[in-house]
C-alpha positions as CSV (number, residue, x, y, z in Angstrom):
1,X,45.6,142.4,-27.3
2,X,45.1,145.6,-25.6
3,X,43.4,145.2,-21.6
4,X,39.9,147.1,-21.3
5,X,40.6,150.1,-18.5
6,X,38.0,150.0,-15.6
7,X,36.3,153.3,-16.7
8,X,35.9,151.9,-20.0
9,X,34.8,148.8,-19.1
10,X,31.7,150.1,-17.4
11,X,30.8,151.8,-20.2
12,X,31.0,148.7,-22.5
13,X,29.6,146.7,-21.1
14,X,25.4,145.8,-21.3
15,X,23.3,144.9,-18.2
16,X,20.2,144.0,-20.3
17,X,18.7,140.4,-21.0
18,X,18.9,140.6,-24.9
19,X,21.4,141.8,-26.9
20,X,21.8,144.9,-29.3
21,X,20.5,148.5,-29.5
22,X,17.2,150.3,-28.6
23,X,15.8,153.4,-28.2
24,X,16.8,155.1,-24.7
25,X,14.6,155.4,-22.0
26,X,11.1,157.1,-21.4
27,X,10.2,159.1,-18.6
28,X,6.6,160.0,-18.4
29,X,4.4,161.1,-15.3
30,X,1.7,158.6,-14.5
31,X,-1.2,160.8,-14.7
32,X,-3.1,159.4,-11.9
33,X,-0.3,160.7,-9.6
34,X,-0.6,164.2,-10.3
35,X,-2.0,166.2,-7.5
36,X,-5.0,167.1,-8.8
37,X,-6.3,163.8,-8.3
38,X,-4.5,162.9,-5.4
39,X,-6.2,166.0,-3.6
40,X,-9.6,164.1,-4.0
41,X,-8.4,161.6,-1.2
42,X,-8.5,164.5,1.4
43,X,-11.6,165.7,-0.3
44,X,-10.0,168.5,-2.5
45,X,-8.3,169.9,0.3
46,X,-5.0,170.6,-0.2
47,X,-4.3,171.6,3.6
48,X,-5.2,167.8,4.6
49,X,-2.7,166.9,2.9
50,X,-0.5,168.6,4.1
51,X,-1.4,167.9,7.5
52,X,-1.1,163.9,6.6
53,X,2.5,164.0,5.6
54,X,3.3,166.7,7.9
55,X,4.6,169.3,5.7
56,X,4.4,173.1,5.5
57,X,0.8,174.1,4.0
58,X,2.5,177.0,3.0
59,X,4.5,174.6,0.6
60,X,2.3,172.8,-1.4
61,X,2.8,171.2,-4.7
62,X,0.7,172.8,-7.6
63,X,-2.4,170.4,-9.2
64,X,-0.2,169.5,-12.4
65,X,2.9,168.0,-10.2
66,X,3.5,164.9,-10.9
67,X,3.9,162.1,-7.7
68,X,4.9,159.1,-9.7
69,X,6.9,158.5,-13.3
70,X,6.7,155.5,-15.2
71,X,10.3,154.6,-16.4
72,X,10.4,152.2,-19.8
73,X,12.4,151.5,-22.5
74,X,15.9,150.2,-22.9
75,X,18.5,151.9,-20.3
76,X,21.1,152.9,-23.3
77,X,24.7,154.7,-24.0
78,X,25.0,157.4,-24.3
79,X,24.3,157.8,-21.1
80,X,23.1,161.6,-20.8
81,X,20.1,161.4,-22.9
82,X,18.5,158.8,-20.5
83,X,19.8,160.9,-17.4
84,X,18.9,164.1,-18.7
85,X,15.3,162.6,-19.3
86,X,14.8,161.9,-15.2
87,X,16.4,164.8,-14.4
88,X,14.1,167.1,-16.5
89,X,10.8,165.2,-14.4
90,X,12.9,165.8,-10.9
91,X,13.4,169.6,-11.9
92,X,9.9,169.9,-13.7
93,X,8.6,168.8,-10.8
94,X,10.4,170.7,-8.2
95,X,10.5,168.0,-5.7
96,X,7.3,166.7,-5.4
97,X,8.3,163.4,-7.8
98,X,8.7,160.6,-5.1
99,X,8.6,157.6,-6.7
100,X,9.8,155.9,-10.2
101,X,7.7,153.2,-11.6
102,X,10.1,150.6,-13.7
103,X,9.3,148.9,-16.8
104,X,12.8,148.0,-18.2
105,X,14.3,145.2,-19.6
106,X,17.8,147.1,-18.5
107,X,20.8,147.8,-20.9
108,X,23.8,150.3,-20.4
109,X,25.3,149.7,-17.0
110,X,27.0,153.2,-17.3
111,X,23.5,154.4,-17.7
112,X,22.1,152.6,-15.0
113,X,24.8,154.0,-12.6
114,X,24.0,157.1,-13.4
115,X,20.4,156.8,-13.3
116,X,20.8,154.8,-9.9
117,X,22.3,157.9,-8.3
118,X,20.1,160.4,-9.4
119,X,16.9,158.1,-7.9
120,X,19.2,158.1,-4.4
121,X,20.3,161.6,-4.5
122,X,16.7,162.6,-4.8
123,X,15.8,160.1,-2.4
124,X,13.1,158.6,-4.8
125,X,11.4,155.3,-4.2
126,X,11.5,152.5,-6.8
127,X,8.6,149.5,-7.8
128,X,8.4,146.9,-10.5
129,X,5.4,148.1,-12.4
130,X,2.4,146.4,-12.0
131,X,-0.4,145.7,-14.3
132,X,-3.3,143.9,-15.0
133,X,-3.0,143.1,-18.5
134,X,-1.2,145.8,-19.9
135,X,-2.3,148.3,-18.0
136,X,-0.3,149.7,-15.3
137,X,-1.6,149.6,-11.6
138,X,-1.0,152.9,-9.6
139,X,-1.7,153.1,-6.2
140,X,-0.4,156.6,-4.1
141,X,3.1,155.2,-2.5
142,X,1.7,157.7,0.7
143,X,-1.2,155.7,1.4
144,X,-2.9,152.3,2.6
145,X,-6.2,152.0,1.1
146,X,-8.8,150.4,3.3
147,X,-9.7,147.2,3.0
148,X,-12.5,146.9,0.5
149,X,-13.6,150.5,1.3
150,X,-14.7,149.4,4.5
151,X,-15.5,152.1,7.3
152,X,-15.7,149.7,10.2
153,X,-14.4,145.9,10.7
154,X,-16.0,142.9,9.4
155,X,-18.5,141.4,11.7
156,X,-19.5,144.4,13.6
157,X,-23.0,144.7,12.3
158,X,-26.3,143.9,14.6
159,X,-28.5,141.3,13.9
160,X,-30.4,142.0,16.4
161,X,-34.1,143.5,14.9
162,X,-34.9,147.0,16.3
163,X,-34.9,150.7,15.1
164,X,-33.1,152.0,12.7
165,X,-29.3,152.9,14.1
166,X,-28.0,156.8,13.5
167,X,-25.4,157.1,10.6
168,X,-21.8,156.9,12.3
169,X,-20.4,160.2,13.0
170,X,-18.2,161.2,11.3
171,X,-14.5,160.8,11.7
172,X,-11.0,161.0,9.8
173,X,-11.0,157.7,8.9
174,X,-14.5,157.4,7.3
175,X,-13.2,160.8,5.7
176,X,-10.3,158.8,4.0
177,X,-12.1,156.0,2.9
178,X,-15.2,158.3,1.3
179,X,-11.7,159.9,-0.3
180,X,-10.4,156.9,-1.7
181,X,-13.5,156.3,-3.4
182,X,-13.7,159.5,-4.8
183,X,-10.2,159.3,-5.9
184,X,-10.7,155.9,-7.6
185,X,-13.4,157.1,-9.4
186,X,-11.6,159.6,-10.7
187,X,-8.7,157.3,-11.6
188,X,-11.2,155.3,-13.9
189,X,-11.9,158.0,-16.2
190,X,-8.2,157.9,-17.0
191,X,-6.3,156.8,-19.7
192,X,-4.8,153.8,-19.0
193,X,-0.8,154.2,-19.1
194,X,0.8,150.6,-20.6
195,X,3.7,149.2,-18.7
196,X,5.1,146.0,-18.7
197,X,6.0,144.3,-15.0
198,X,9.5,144.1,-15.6
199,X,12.7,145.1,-14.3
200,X,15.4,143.3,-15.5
201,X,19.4,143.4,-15.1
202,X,20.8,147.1,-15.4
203,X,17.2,148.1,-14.2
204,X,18.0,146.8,-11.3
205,X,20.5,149.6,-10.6
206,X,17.7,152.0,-10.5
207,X,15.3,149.9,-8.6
208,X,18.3,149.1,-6.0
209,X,18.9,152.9,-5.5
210,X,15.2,153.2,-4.4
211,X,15.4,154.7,-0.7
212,X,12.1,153.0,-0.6
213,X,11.6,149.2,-3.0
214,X,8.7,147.5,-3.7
215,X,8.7,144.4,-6.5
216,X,11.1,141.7,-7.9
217,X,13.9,142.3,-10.3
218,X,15.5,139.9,-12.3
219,X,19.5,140.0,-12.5
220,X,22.6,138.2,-14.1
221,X,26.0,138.6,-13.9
222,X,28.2,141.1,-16.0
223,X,28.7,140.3,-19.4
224,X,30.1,142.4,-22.7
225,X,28.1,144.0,-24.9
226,X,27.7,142.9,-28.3
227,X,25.4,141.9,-31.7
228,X,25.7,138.5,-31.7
229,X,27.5,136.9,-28.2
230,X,26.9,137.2,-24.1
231,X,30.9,136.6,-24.2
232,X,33.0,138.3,-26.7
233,X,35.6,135.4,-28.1
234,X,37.8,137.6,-30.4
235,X,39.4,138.2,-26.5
236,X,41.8,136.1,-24.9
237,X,39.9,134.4,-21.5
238,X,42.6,136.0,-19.5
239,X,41.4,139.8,-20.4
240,X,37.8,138.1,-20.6
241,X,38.0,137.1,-16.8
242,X,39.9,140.2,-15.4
243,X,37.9,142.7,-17.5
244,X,34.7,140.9,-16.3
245,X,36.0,140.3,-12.7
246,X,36.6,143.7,-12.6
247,X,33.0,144.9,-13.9
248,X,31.3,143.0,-11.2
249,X,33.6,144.8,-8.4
250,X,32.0,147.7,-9.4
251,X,28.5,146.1,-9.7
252,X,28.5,144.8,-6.4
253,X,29.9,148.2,-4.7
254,X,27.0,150.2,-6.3
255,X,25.0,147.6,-4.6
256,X,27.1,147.3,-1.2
257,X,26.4,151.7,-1.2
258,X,22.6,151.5,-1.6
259,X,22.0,148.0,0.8
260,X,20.5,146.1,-1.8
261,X,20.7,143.3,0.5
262,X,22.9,140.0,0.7
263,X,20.5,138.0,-1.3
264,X,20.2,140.5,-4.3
265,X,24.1,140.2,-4.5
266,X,24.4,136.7,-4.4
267,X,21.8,136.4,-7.1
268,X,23.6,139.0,-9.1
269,X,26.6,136.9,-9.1
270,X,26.0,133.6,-9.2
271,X,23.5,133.7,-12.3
272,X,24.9,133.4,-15.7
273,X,24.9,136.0,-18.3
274,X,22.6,134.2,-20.8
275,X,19.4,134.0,-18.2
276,X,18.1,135.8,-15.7
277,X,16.9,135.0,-12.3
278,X,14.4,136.7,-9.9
279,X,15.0,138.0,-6.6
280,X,13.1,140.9,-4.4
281,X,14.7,143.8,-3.1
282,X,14.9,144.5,0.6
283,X,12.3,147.5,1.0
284,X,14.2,149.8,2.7
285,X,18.5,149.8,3.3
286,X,19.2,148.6,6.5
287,X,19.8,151.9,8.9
288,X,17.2,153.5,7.2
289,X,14.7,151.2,8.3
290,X,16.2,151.2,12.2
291,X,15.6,154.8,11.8
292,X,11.9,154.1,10.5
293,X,11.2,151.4,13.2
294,X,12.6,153.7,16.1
295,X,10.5,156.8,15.1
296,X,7.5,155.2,14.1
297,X,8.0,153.0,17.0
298,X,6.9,149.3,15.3
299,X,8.3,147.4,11.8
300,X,5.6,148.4,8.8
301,X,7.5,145.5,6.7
302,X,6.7,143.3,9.7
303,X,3.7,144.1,10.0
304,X,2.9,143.9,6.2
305,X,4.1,140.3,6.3
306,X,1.7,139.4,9.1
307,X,-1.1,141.4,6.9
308,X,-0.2,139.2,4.0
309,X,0.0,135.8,6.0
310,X,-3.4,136.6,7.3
311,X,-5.0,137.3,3.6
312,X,-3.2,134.2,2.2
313,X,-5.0,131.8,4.9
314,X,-8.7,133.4,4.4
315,X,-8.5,133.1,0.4
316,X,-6.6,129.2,1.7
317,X,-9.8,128.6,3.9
318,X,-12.1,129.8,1.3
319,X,-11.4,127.5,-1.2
320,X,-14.6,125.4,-2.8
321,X,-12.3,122.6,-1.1
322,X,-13.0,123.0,2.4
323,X,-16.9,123.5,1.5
324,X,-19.0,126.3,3.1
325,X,-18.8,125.1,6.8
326,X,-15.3,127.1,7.9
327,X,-15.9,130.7,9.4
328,X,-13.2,133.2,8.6
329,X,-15.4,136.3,10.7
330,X,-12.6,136.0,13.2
331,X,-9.2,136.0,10.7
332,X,-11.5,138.9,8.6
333,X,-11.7,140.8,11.8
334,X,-7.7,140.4,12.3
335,X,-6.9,141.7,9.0
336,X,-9.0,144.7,9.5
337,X,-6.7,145.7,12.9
338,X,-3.8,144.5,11.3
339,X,-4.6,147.0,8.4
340,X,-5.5,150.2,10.5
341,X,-2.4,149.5,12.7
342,X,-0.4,149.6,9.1
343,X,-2.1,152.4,7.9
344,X,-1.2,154.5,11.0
345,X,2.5,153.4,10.8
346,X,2.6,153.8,7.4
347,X,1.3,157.2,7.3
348,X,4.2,157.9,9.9
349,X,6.9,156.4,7.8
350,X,5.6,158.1,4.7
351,X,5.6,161.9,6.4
352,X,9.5,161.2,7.2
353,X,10.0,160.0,3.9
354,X,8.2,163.5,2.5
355,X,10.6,165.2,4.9
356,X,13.7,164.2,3.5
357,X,13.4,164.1,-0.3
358,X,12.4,167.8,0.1
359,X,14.9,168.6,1.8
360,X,17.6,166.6,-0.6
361,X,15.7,168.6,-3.3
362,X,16.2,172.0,-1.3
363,X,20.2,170.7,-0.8
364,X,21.1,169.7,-4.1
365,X,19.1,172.1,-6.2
366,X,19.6,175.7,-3.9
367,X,20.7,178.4,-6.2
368,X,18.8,176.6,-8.9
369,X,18.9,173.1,-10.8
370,X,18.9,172.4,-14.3
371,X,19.4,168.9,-15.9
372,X,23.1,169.6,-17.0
373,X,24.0,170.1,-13.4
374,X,22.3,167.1,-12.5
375,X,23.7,164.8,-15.0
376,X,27.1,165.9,-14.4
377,X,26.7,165.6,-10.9
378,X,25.5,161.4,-11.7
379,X,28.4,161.3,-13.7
380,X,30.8,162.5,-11.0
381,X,29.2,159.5,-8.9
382,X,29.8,157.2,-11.2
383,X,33.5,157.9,-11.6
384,X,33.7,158.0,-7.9
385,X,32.6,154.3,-7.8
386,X,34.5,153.1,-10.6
387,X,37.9,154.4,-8.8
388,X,37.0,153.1,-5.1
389,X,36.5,149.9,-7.3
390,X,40.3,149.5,-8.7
């Protein structure tokens, strides 16, 4: 009985929860994330915009760029039809894509790999699709809406009787949320885009590879592909453990090179290849987010957390349980800072974010990019782990 050789190994084998073939991936813009709409947020002005992420005005994406992609399907072999699919939407889009929406119930690790390094390359984030039904949930990865549409905190209106008070002047942040508005009205006369929220096994390459992760992926541990079996018995367990043992060396360096995080790994290995468990990836890899915290001088995941806590005890307080008496004015009024502090930071984090992918895009596609270049260049990746790996 002939040993399977690393290279082909990775190939072979299936990262997916079920068994057998499907149709390759699909990689569509989301609609609501082209900039057209997005422009509606800083009142149609382009130039805003630009001065919110900090970018040249004098390189702006055009109105039929798309922000966002929904990725769905089955992640198959061979491998350069699903890579050539995302990097048609990175070249079509010239730059401007930032962030892959994943709806996947995984597949092809080879594909996977490949896929994983294009998202990183790119620097593209990476989110478990939401949805409410089956609808998928976009919000702009650039920006914090504000809470409830809200122009000023909770609990800052008079009750005292007297004239009538001047309208508020105005200022950028009543600008926004009068944008947001505008923009979510224009998001409901959308087609809704249908997605399901998952991301499961060789998904997870692509989500890991995020430079920026949002949502929970579900992962188990290498197995080989196959019709009818998670474990292919015509093999001896001898060349069924090395070949295996062997996979998941390669599975956990992808993972080690894009910092999914110590807790993603140990998921990956210690669930079995018949199930799958859930476990959330870290939102940003480790030195990235020092650099994030040290230029935008505080921790946006920290302070998300605290923004979260906050929201979890009001809708705790507010249960029909506790009965009408308990006053949440003060915790409402917390949120709110909480919030606007966020936003700020957030805005900061997401203008060196813009930075960077342009200029990866302006690095990797000078002299011109085309999705054969781009697929060969994943492919060279992958080989590259698969040897640091023996």
């Amino acid at each position: 009985m002939r040993r399977i050789g690393l290279g082909l190994l990775i190939l072979a084998l299936a990262g997916g929860a079920g068994i057998g073939r499907a149709a390759a991936i699909e990689v569509t813009c989301i609609e609501a994330s082209k900039y057209k709409h997005l422009y509606k947020i800083f009142g149609g002005d382009a130039r805003k915009f630009a001065a919110y992420l900090q970018i040249d005005p004098g390189r702006l994406p055009g109105p039929e760029h798309c922000r966002a992609a929904l990725v769905s399907g089955k992640v198959e072999l061979p491998a350069a039809q699903d890579v050539a699919r995302l990097a048609d939407i990175i070249v079509q889009n010239e730059g401007w894509l930032a962030t892959l929406h994943l709806s996947s119930t995984g597949g092809s690790l080879g594909a996977g790999y490949q896929l994983g390094f294009l998202a990183r390359n790119f620097w593209l984030k990476t989110t478990t699709a939401r949805v409410t039904g089956t609808a998928l949930l976009y919000t702009p990865d650039f920006f914090v809406p504000p809470l409830g549409g809200a122009t000023a905190p909770v609990g800052t209106e008079s009750t005292t009787p007297g004239p009538a008070a001047a309208p508020p002047a105005p200022t950028p942040e009543a600008d926004l949320a009068q944008g947001w508005q505008a923009y979510l009205a224009e998001q409901r006369k959308l087609a809704p885009v249908q997605a399901s929220p998952a991301c499961i096994s060789a998904c997870g390459l692509i989500h890991a590879a995020g430079i920026e992760r949002f949502g929970v992926v579900r992962l188990h541990r290498s197995r080989y592909s196959g019709e009818d079996a998670f474990i292919d018995q015509s093999q001896s367990m001898t060349i069924t453990n090395e070949g295996l043992m062997r996979s998941e060396e390669t599975h956990v360096a992808f993972y080690r090179q894009m910092d999914a995080g110590p807790d993603f790994i140990s998921t990956f290995q210690s669930t079995p290849p018949e199930t799958t468990m859930p476990v959330d990836v870290s939102r940003y890899p480790r030195y990235v987010a020092d650099y994030l915290n040290a230029r935008c001088s505080t921790d946006v995941g920290q302070l998300q957390r605290l923004e979260r806590q906050i929201e979890l005890s009001i809708s705790y307080l507010t249960v029909a349980l506790f009965g009408p008496s308990i006053k949440v004015d003060r915790l409402r009024g917390a949120m709110q800072k909480v919030r606007e502090q966020r936003s700020k930071a957030e805005q900061c984090v997401a203008a060196a974010h813009e930075k960077e992918r342009l200029a990866a895009y302006d690095r990797i596609c000078k002299g011109g990019c085309n999705k054969q270049k781009l697929a060969a260049m994943a492919r060279e990746k992958m080989q590259e782990l698969a040897r640091a790996a023996r």
